[in-house]
C-alpha positions as CSV (number, residue, x, y, z in Angstrom):
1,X,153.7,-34.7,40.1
2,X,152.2,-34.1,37.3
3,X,153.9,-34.1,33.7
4,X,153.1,-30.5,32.4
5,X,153.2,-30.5,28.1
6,X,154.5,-27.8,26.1
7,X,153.6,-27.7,22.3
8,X,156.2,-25.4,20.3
9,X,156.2,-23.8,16.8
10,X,152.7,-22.3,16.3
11,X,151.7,-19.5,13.7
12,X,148.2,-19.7,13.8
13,X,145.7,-18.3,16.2
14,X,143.5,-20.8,15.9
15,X,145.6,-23.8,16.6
16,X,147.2,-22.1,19.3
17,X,144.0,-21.5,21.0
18,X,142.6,-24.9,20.9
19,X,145.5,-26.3,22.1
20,X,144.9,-23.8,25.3
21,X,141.2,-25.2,25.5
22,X,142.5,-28.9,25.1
23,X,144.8,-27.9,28.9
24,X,148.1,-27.4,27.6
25,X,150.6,-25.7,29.8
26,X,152.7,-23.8,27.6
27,X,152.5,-22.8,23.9
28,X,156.1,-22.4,22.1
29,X,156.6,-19.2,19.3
30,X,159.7,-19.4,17.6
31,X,161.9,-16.3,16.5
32,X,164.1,-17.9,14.2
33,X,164.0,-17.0,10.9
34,X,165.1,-20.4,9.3
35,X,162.7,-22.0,11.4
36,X,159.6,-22.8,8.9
37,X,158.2,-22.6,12.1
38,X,158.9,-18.8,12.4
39,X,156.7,-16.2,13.4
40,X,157.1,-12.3,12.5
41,X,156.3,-10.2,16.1
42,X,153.2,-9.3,14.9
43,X,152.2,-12.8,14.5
44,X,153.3,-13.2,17.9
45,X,151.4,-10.9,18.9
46,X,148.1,-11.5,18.0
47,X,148.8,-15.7,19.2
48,X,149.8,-14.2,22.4
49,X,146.7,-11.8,22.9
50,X,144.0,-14.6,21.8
51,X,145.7,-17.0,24.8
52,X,143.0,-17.3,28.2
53,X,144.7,-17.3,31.4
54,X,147.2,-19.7,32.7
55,X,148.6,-21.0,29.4
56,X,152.6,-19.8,29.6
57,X,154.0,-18.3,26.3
58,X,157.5,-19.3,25.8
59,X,159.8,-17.3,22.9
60,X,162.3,-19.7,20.8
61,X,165.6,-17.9,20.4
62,X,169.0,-18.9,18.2
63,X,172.2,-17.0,18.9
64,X,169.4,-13.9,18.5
65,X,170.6,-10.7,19.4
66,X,169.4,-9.1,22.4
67,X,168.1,-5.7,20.7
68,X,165.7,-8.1,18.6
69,X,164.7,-10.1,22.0
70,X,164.0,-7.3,23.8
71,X,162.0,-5.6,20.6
72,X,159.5,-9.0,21.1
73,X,159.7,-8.8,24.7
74,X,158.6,-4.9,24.5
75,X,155.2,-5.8,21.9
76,X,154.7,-9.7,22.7
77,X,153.2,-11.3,26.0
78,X,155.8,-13.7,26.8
79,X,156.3,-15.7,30.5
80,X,159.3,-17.5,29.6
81,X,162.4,-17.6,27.2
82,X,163.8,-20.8,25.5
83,X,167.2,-20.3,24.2
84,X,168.1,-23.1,21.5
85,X,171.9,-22.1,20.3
86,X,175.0,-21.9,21.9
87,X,174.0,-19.1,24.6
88,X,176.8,-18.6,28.0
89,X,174.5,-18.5,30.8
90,X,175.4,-15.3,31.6
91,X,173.6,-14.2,28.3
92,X,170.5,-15.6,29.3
93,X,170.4,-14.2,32.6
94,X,170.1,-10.1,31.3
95,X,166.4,-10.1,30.4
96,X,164.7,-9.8,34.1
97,X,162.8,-13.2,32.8
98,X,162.8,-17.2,33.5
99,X,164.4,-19.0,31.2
100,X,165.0,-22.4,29.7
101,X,168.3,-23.8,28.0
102,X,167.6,-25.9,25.0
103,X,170.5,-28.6,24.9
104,X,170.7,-30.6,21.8
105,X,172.2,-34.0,23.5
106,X,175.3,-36.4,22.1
107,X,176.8,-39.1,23.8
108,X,179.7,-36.8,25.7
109,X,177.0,-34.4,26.5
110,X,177.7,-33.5,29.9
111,X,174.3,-33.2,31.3
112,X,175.4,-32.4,34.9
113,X,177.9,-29.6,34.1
114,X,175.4,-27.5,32.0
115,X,172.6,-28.4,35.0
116,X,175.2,-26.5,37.3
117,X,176.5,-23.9,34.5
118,X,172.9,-22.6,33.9
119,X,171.9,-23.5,37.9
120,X,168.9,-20.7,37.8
121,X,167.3,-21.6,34.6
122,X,163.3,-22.7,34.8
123,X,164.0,-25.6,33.1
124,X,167.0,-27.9,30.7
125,X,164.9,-28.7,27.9
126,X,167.1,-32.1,26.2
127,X,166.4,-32.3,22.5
128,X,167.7,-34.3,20.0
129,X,171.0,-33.5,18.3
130,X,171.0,-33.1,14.4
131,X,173.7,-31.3,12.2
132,X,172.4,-28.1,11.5
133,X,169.1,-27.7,12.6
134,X,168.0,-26.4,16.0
135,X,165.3,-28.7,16.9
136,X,162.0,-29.7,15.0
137,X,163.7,-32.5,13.3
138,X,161.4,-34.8,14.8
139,X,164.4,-37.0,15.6
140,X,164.7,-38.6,19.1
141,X,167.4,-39.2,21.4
142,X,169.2,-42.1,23.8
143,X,167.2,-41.5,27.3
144,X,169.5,-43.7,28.9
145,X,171.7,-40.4,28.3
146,X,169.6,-38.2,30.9
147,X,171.0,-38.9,35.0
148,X,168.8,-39.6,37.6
149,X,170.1,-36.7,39.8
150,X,168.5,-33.8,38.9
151,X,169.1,-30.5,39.9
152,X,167.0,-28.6,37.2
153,X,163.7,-29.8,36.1
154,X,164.2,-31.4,33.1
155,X,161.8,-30.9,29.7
156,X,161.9,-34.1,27.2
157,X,162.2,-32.9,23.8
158,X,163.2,-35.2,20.4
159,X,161.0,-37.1,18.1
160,X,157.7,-37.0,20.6
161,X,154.7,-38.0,19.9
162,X,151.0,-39.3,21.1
163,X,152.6,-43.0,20.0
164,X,155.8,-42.7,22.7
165,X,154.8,-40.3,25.0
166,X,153.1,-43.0,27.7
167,X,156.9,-44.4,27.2
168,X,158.5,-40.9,27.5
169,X,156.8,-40.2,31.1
170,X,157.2,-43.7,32.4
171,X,161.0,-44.0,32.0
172,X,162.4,-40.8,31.9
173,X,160.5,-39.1,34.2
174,X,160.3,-35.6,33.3
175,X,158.8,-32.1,34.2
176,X,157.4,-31.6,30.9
177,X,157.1,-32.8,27.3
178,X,157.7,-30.2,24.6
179,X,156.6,-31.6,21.7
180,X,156.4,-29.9,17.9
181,X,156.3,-31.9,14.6
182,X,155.0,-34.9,16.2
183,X,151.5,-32.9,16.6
184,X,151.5,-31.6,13.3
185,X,149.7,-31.5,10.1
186,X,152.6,-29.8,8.2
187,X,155.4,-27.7,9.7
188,X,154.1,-25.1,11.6
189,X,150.4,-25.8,11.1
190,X,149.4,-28.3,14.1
191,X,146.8,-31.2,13.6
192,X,144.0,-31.0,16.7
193,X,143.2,-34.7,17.1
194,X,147.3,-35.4,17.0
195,X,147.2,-32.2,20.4
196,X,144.3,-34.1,21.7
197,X,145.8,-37.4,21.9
198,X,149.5,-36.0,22.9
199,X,147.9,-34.2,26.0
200,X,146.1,-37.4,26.9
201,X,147.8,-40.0,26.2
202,X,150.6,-37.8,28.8
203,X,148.0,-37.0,31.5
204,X,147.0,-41.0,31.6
205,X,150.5,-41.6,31.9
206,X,151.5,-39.7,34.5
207,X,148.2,-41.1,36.9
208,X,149.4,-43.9,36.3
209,X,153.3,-43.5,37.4
């Protein structure tokens, strides 16, 4: 199977677009104002628009309330929701759309409780945990952590980039890579030969598993 990639935090067109003609999967916009990764919904909008066919738009939300989701999903084309904070599952479950719990994982994380607490979620994206921010740290994480048995596919998050992601595939296995910072010229602003490399340095991998 192959490893799909997901590249998160864009706020321009352009880079969001060439990341869709390099073959990535799904493009991440993130609705969290303390993010310096955030995008207004008109932003949003005009990433989602300039997107070709096939290429999934997934919306990053914190603990957001869900008049302001609904506002995004109402203007912005979006196939899939990512929800990074400390969301019940029954809160991610009232939107009519697939979803993806964001779990920011510590040694006593108990991986195989949340994979049956949030059992109809698209995916259990595992990130890195850091005091107070909510991903994009660029920090990694223990993969010896993550258990064989999976009942969710499972999205490697934490501290990727085109130098470990051969590593990422080969040991841990996942459905996807979500990578941000380590494709990026600055924060929120990505670097195309840093995509390039990401999406095949992970496609070699995976051949190759």
């Amino acid at each position: 199977m192959r490893t799909r990639v997901k590249i998160c935090g864009f706020t321009q067109v352009e880079d969001a677009v060439y990341a869709a003609n390099l073959g990535v999967d799904a493009i991440g916009l993130v609705f969290y104002p303390p993010s310096p990764r955030n995008v207004d919904i008109e932003q949003a909008a005009r990433i989602s628009r300039a997107l070709p066919a096939f290429v999934s738009v997934v919306a990053l939300f914190v603990d957001a309330e869900p008049d302001f989701i609904r506002n995004v999903l109402k203007q912005v084309r979006v196939d899939c929701l990512q929800f990074h904070g400390d969301e019940a599952a029954a809160s991610c479950r009232i939107y009519d759309k697939s979803y993806i719990k964001a779990i920011r994982v510590q040694a006593d994380t108990d991986i195989d409780g949340l994979q049956r607490d949030y059992h109809d979620a698209a995916g259990l994206l595992l990130d890195a945990y850091h005091p107070g921010v909510q991903g994009g740290s660029g920090s990694g994480f223990d993969w010896d952590l993550i258990p064989q048995s999976r009942s969710l596919p499972i999205i490697l998050a934490g501290g990727l980039t085109a130098d470990n992601a051969d590593e990422a595939v080969k040991i841990v296995k996942p459905y996807a890579l979500d990578v941000s910072s380590g494709v990026e010229a600055g924060k929120g602003i990505k670097d195309a030969a840093k995509m390039a490399a990401f999406i095949r340095i992970t496609n070699q991998a995976t051949r190759e598993l």
